[in-house]
C-alpha positions in Angstrom: 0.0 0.0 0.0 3.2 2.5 0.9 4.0 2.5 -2.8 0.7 3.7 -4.0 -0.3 6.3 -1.2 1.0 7.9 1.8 -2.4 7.7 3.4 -4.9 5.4 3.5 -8.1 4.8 5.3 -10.6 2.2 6.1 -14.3 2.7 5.9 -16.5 0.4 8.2 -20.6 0.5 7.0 -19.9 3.9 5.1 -17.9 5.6 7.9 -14.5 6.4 8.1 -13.3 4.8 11.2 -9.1 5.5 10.5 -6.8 7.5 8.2 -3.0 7.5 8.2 0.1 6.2 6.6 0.2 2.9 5.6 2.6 1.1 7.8 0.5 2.8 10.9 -3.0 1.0 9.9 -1.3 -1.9 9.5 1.4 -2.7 11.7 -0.8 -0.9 14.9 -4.0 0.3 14.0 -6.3 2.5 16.5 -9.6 1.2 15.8 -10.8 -2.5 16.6 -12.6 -3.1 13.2 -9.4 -1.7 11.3 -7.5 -4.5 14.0 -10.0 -7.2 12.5 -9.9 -6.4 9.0 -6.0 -6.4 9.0 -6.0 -9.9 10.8 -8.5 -11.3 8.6 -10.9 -11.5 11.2 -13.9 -9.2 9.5 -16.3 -10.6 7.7 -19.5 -9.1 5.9 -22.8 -10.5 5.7 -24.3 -10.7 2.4 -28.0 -10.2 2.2 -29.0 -12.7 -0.5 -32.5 -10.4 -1.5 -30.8 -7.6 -1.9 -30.7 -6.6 -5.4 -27.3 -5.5 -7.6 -27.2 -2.3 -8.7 -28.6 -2.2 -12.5 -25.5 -1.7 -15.2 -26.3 0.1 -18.1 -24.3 0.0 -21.4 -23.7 3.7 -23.1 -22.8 4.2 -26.9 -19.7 5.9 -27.5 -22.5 8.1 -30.0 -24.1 9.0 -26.7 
């Protein structure tokens, strides 16, 4: 992550929980989910009736 940004963050159900350099989220993140996520640990639910956002195709005449 160091070589493509000197900041990062990590965004937990559309919140920023943590911003910072790279080697600081993951060699000792602040935040327990940001812990989680760089042990592997988090996990998201999938809600199997919730739809997929619709993809529409656009002509390069458009």
């Amino acid at each position: 992550a160091e070589r493509i940004s000197d900041r990062i963050g990590f965004i937990y159900n559309g919140e920023l929980v943590e911003a910072g350099p790279p080697e600081q989220i993951f060699e000792d993140p602040n935040d327990r989910r940001t812990q989680q996520f760089v042990d592997g640990e988090l996990m998201y639910e999938v809600d199997e009736e919730q739809t997929s956002p619709q993809m529409s195709s656009v002509s390069a005449s458009e």
